[in-house]
N, C-alpha and C positions, 0 to 999 in steps of 0.2 A: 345310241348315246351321243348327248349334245358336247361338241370338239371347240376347246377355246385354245386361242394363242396367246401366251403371253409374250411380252415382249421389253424386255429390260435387259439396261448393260449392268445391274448389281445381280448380284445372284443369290444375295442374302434375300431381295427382294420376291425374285421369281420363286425361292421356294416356299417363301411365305404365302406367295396367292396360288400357287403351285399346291400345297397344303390343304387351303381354305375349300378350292374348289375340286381337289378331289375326295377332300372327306365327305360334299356333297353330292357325290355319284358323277360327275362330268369327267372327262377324255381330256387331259392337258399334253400341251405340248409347247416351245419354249424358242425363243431366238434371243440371241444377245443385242443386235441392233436392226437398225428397217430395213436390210441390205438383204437380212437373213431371212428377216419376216419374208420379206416380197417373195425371196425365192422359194421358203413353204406356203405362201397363199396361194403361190400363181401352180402347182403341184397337185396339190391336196385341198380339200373345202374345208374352212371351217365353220363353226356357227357365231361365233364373235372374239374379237381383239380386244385385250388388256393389254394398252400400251403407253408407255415412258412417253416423255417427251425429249430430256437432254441424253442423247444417247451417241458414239462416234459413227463415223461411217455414213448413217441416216439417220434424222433425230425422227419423233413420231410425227410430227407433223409434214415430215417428208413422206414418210411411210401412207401416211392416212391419203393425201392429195393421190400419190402413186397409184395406191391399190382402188381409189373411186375412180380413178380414172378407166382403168380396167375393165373389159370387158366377162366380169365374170360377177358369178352371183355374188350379192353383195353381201356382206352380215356385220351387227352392229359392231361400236366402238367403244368402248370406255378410255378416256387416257387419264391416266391417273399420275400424277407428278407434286414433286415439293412445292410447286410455284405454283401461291395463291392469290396473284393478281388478277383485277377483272380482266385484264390486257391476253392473259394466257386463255383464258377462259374462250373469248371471243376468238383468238386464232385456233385454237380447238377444235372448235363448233365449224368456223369456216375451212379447215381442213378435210372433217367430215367425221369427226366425233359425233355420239348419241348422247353422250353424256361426259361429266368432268368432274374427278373425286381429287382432293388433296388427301398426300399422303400425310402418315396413315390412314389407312383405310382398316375402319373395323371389320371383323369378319361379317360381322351381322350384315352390317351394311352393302358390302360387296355382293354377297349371296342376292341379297333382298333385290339389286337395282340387276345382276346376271337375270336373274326370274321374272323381274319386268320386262326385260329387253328379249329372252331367247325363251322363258321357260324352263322347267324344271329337267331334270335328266331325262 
């Protein structure tokens, strides 16, 4: 079964994609900021990251830079954030996102771009 992180400090949030992608057969598991993340990536493998951007502790573009830097298998990104500037977009991608959704994010859509990037359960 394919293992996603999510990673947000709302929690309203996390159980919404938390929700999404387990109605679709995937393995979630949850961090409230990139402090948290790092320390379940660098543990445990997952198959890709649903990550925040403005989060305390570590925002996701801390997290993102961190965990590529790592020696360890890599697996995709989504970060998905309220901020729909082209400006966020590009620090995203240069952090090492795969992809960049504005919230909300439909279900549809989320499902659709998880299955581009890792495949189905």
């Amino acid at each position: 079964m394919k293992r996603i992180l999510i990673i947000d400090d709302a929690a309203t949030v996390r159980l919404y994609h938390r929700n999404i992608l387990e109605g679709a057969g995937y393995e979630v598991d949850e961090a409230v900021n990139g402090i948290e993340a790092l320390e379940k990536a660098l543990l445990t493998t997952f198959d890709m990251y649903i990550v925040d951007i403005n989060m305390p502790k570590l925002d996701g573009y801390g997290f993102l830079r961190e965990i590529r830097s790592q020696e360890i298998a890599q697996a995709p990104a989504i970060m998905v954030s309220t901020e729909a500037e082209t400006g966020d977009q590009q620090l995203a991608y240069g952090a090492g996102a795969n992809l960049y959704l504005v919230k909300p994010v439909k279900p549809d859509g989320l499902l659709t771009y998880v299955r581009l990037l890792i495949g189905g359960v």
